[in-house]
N, C-alpha and C positions, 0 to 999 in steps of 0.2 A: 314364372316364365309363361309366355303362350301358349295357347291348346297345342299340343303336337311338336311340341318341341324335345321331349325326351324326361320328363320329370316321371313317371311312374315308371318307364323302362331303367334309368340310370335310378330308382331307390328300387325295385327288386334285383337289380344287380348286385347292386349293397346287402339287402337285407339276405339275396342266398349265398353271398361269397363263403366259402368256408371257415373265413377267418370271422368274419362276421357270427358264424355258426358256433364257433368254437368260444368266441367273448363273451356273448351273450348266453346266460341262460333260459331267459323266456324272449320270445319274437313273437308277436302280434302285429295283427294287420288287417285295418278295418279301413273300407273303402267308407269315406263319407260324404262325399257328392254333395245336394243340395239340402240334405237332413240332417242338420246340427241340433239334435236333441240329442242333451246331455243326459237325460235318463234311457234311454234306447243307445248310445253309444257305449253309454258304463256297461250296460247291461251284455253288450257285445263283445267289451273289452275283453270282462270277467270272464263269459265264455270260452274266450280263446287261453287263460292262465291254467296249466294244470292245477290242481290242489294239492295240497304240504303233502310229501312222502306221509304214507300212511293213514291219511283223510280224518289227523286227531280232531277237526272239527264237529258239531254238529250244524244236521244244516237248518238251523234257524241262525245260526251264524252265517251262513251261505257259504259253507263250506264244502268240498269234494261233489257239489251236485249244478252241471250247467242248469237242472231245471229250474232250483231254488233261482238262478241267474236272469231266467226266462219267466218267471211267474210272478218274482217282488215288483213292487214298484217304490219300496223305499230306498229314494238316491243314497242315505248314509248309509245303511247296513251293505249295501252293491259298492260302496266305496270302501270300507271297512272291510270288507272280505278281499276285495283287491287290495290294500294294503297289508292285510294278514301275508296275502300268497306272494306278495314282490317283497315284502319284506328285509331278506337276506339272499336275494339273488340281484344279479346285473340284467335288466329287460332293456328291451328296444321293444318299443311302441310306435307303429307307422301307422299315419290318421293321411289315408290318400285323396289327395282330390277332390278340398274343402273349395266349396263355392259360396258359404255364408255361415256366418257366426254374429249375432246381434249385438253381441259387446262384450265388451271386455270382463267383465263379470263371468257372463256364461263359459267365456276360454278358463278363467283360473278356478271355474266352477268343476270343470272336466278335468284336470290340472291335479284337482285337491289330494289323491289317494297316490298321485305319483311322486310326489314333492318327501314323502316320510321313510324313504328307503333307507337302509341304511348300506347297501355296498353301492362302494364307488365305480363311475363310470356308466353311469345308466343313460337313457338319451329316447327323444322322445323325438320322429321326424315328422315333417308334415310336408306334404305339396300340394298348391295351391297358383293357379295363374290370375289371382287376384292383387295386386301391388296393396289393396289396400288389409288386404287379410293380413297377408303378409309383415306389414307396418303395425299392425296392433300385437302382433305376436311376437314381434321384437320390442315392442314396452314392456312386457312381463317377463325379460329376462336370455329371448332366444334370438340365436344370428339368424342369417338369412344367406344364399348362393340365390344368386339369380341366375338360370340358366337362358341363354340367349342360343336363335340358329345359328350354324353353321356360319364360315364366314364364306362369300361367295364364290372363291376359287375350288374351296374344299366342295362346298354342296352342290356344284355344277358337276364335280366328276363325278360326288355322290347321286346327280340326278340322272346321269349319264347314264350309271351302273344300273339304276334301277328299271331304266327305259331298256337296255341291250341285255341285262342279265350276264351271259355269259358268251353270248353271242357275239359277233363281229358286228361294227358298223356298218352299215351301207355305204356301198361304194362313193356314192356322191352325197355323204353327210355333211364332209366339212365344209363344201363348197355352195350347199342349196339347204342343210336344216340345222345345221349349226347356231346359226343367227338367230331362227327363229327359237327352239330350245332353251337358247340363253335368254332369252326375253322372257320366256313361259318359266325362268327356275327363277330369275329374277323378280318374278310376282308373287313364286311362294316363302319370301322373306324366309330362307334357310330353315324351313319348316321339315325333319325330315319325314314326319309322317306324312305331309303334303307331297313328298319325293315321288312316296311309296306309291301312293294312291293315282297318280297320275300313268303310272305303267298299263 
C-alpha cells in the first residue's frame, strides 16, 4: 500500500494484540527501510531471539550472547544459531518497511534459517508500499493484502475529525468551507496519515 496509508500502524496492532502475544512465542521486529543486507539483518534478527532456556550453547555457536550476534560476520553460523533458537517455538518475524531487495536470491537468502522450524503456525510479515517488492515475495511462497485509503465518505468524516478534534464546527462551515475541505481530502487519496497532518 502507499506511504501513510496504515501498513505499520495495523502490523503493530497485530504484532501487540494479546492473542497475538499469547500464540507466538518469539516476536521480532526489525524495521528495514532502504538497507536490505542480509548479513546485518540476520544479524539483527538473532539479536532480538532469546537463547534456549539455560544458554546450553557455547558461544562459538552463537549461542545466549547478542555480542557473538554483533561481532560474526559469518552469514551461516548467524543463521544456524537462529535456527537452533526457533527451532521448537512458534515466532512471528515482522521485516517493516522494505523499500528494496535486489533479487530473488537475496529474499530466500534471508528466508533460509526460518524455513527449518519445526512447530507449526509460524509466519513471517512484511510491509512494503512497493507493488513490485511485493510481487517477488509472493513467488517464493507468500500472500499478499493490499491495503488501500479509506474510501471517500469514511475519510471525509475522518478528515473532518481531525481538522475540529473535539470541538464544534463553525457556524458557517457547511455553507462557506464545506466545499472547499472536501476538495482538499479529496487530494489526499484516503491517506490517513495525510488526514492527520493537515490539522
Amino acid at each position: 500500500g502507499m506511504g501513510g496509508v496504515g501498513k505499520t500502524t495495523f502490523t503493530t496492532h497485530l504484532y501487540n494484540d494479546a492473542r497475538t502475544q499469547d500464540h507466538f512465542q518469539v516476536r521480532v521486529w526489525v524495521c528495514v527501510s532502504t538497507d536490505f543486507d542480509v548479513l546485518k539483518l540476520t544479524r539483527e534478527i538473532l539479536g532480538c531471539i532469546p537463547a534456549s532456556e539455560g544458554g546450553g550453547r557455547p558461544a562459538s555457536e552463537g549461542g545466549g550472547s547478542s555480542r557473538v550476534a554483533n561481532e560474526t560476520t559469518n552469514l551461516d553460523q548467524l543463521q544456524k544459531s537462529i535456527s537452533h533458537r526457533l527451532k521448537s517455538k512458534r515466532f512471528l518475524i515482522v521485516l517493516d518497511d522494505i523499500w528494496k531487495c535486489d533479487s530473488e536470491d537475496q529474499w530466500k537468502t534471508l528466508l533460509a534459517p526460518f524455513t527449518k522450524g519445526e512447530a507449526k503456525g509460524s509466519m513471517l510479515l512484511v510491509t512494503t508500499r512497493f507493488p513490485n517488492l511485493a510481487q517477488m515475495i509472493e513467488t517464493v511462497g507468500f500472500g499478499s493484502l493490499k491495503l488501500v485509503g479509506l474510501e471517500p465518505n469514511d475519510f471525509f468524516t475522518f478528515f473532518e475529525a481531525c481538522i475540529f478534534g473535539e470541538e464544534d464546527k463553525p457556524e458557517k462551515y457547511e455553507d462557506e468551507f464545506a466545499g472547499i475541505a472536501r476538495k482538499i481530502a479529496n487530494k489526499l487519496k484516503g491517506s490517513p496519515l495525510a488526514a492527520q497532518h493537515r490539522r
